[in-house]
Every structure is written in C-alpha cells, then in structure tokens.
Gaussian input, Z-matrix of N, CA and C with variables (Angstrom, degrees):
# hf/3-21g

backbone

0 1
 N
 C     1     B1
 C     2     B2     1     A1
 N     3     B3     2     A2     1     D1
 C     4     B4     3     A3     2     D2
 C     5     B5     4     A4     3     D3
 N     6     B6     5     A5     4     D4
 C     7     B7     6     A6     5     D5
 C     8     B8     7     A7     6     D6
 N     9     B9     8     A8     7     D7
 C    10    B10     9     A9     8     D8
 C    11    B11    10    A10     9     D9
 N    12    B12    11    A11    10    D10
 C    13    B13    12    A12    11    D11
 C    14    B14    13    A13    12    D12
 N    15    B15    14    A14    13    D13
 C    16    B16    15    A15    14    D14
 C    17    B17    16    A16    15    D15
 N    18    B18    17    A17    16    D16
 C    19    B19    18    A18    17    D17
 C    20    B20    19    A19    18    D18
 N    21    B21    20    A20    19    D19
 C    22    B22    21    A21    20    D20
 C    23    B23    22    A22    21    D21
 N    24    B24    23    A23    22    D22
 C    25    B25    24    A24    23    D23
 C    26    B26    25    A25    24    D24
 N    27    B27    26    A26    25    D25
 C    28    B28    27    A27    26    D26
 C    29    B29    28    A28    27    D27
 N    30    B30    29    A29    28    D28
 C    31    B31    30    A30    29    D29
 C    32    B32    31    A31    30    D30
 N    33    B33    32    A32    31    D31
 C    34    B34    33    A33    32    D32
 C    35    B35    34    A34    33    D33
 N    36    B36    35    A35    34    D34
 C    37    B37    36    A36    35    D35
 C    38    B38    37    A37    36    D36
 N    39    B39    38    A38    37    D37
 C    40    B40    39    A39    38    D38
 C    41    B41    40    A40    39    D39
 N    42    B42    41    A41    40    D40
 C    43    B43    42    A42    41    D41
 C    44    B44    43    A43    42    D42
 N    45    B45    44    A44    43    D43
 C    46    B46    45    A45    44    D44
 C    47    B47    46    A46    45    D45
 N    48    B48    47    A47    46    D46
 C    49    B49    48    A48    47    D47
 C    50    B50    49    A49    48    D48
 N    51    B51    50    A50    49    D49
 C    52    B52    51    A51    50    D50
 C    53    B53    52    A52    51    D51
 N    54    B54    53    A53    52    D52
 C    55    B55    54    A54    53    D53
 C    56    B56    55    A55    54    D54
 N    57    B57    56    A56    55    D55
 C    58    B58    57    A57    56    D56
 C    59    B59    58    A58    57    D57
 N    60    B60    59    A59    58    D58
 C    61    B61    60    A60    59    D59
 C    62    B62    61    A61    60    D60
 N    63    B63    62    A62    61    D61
 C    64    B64    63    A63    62    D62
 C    65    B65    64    A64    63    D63
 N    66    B66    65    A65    64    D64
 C    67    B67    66    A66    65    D65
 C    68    B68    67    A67    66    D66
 N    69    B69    68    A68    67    D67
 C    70    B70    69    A69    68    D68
 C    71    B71    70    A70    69    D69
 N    72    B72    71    A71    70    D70
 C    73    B73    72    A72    71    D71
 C    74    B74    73    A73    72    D72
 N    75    B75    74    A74    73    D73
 C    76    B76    75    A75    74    D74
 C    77    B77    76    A76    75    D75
 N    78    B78    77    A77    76    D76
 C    79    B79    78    A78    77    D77
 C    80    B80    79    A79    78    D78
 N    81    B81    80    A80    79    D79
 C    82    B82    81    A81    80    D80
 C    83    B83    82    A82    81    D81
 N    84    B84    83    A83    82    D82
 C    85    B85    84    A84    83    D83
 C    86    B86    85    A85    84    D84
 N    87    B87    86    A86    85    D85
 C    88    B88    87    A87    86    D86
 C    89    B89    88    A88    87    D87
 N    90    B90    89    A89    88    D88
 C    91    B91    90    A90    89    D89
 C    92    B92    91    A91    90    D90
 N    93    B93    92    A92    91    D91
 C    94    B94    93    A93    92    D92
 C    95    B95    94    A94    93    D93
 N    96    B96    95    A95    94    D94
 C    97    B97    96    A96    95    D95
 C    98    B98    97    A97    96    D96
 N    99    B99    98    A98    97    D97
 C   100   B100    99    A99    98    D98
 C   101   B101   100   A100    99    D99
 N   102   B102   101   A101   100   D100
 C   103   B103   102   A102   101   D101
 C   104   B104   103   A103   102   D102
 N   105   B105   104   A104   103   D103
 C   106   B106   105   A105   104   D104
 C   107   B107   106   A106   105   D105
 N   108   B108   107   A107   106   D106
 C   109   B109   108   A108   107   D107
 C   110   B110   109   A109   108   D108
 N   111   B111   110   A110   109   D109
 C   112   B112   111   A111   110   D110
 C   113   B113   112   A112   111   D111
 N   114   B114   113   A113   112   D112
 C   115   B115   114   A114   113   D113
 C   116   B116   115   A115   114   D114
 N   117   B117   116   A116   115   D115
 C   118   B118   117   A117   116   D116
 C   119   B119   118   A118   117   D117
 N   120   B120   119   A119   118   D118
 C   121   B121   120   A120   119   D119
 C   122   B122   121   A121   120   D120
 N   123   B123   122   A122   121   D121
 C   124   B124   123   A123   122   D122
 C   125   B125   124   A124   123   D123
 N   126   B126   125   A125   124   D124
 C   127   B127   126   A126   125   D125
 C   128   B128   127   A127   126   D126
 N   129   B129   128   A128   127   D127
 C   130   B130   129   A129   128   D128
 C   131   B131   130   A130   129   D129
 N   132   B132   131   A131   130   D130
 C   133   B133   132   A132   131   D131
 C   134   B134   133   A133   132   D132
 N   135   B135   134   A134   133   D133
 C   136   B136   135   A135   134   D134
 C   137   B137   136   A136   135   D135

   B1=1.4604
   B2=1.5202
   B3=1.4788
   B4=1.5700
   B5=1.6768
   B6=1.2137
   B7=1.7113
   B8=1.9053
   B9=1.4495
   B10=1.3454
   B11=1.2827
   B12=1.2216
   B13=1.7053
   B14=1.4493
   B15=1.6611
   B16=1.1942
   B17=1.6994
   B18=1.2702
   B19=1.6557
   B20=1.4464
   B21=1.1832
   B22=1.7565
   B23=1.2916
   B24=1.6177
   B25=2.0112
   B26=1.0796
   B27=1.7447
   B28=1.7903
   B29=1.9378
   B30=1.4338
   B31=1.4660
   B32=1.3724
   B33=1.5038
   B34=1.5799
   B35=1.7490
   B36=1.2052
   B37=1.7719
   B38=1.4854
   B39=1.3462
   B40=1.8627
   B41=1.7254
   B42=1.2830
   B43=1.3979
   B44=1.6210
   B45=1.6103
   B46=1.4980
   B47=1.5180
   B48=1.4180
   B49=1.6882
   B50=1.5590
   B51=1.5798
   B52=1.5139
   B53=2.1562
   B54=1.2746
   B55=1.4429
   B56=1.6366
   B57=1.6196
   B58=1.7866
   B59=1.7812
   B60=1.0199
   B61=1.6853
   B62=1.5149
   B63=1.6036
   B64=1.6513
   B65=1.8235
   B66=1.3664
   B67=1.3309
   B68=0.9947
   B69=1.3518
   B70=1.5036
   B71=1.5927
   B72=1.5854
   B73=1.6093
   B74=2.0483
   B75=1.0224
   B76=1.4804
   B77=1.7636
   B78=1.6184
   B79=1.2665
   B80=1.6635
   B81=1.8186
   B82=1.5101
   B83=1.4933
   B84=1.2288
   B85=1.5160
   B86=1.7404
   B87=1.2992
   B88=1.9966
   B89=1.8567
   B90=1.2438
   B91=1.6538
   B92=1.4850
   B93=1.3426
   B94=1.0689
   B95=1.7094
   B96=1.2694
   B97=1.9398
   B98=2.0204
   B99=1.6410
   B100=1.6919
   B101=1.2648
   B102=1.3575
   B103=1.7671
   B104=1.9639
   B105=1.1700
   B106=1.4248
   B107=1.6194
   B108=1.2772
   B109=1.3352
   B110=1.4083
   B111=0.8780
   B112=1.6486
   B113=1.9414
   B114=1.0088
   B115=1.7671
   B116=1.8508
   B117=1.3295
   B118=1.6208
   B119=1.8068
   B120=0.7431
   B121=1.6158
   B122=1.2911
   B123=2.0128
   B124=1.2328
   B125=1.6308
   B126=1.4144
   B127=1.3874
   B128=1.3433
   B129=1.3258
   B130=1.9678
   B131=1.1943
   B132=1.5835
   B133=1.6339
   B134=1.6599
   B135=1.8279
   B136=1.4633
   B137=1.8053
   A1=109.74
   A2=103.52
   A3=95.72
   A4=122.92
   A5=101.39
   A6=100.45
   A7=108.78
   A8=103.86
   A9=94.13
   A10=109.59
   A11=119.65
   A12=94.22
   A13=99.13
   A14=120.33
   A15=120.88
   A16=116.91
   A17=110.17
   A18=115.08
   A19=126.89
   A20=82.20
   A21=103.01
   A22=137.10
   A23=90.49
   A24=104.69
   A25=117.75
   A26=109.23
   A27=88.89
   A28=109.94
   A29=102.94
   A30=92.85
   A31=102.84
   A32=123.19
   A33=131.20
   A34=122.16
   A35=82.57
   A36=93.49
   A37=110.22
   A38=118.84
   A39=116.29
   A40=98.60
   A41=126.18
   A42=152.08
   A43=101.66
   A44=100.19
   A45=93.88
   A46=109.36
   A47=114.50
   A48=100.14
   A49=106.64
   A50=117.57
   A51=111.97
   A52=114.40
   A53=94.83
   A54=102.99
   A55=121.34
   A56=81.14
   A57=116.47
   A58=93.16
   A59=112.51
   A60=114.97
   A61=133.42
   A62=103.51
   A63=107.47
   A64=87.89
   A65=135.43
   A66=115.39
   A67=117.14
   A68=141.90
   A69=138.85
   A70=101.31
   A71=111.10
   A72=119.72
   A73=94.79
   A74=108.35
   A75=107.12
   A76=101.09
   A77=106.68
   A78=99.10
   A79=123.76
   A80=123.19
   A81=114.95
   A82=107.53
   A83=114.76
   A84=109.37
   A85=101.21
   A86=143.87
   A87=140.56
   A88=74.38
   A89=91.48
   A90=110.02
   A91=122.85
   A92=106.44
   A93=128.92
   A94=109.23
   A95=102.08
   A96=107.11
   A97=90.57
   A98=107.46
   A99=104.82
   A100=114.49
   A101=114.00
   A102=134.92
   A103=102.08
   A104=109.99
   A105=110.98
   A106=83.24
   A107=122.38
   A108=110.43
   A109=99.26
   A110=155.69
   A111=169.21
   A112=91.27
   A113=83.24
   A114=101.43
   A115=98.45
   A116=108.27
   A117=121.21
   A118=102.05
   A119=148.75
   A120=157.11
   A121=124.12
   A122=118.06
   A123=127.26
   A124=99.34
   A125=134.73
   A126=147.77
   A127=93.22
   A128=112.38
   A129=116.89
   A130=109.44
   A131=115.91
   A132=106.65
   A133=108.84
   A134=112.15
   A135=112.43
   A136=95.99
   D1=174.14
   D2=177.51
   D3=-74.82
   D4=-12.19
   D5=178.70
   D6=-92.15
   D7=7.59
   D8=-172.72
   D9=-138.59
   D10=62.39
   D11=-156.31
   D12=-84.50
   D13=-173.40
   D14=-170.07
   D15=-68.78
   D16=-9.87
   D17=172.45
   D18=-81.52
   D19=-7.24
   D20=171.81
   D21=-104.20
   D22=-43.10
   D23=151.43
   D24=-48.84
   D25=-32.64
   D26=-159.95
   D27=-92.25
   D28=3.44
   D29=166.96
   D30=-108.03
   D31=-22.49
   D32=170.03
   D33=-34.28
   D34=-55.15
   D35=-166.78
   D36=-83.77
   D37=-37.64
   D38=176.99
   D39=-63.82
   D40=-29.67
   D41=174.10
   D42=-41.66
   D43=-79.40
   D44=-170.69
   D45=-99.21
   D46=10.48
   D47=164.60
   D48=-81.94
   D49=-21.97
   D50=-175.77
   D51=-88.56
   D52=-10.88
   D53=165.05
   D54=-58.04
   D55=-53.84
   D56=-173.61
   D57=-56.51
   D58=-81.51
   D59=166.92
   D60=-18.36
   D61=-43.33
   D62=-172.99
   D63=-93.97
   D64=-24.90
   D65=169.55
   D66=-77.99
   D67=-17.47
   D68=-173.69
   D69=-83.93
   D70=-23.98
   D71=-176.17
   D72=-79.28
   D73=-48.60
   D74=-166.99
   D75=-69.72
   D76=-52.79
   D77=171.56
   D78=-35.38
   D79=-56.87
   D80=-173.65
   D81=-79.57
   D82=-24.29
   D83=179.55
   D84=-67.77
   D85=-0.99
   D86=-168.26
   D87=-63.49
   D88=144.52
   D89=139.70
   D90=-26.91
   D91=-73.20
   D92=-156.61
   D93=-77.00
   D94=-11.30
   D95=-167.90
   D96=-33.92
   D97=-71.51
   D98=-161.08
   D99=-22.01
   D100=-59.91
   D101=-174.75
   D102=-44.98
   D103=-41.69
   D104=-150.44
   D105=-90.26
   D106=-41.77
   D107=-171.54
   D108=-77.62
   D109=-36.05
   D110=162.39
   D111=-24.52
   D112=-57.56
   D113=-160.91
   D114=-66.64
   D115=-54.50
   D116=-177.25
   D117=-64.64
   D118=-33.08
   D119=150.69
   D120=-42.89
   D121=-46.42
   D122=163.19
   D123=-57.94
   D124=-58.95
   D125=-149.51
   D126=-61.68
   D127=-61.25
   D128=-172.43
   D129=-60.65
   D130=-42.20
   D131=-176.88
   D132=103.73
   D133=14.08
   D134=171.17
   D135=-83.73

C-alpha cells in the first residue's frame, strides 16, 4: 500500500516482531506472572 511500501516493511517488520519478543520476555519474567497464571487457570477451568 501507499503507507507501506516494501522499503519500509523491511525495517518495519524485524522492528515490531523484536518489540513483540522483548514484551513477551518482560511480560513472563513480572514477578507476579505465577499469581496471574494461577488466576487465568481458575478462569478456564484447567
């Protein structure tokens, strides 16, 4: 498209797949992850 052309994807996307990565890393490293998954397990019903 015009807001994306391919010169832009190609630093775009290694861009926000490595964002996506360091939050999913900060996300399980919280303190608190056990509690929340504790809590998300009661909700599902495992």
């Amino acid at each position: 498209t015009a807001y994306f052309p391919r010169s832009r994807l190609l630093y775009l996307a290694p861009l926000t797949l490595g964002i996506g990565v360091v939050a999913l890393v900060v996300l399980v490293r919280h303190p608190l992850m056990p509690v929340y998954i504790d809590i998300l397990r009661k909700v599902v019903g495992y």
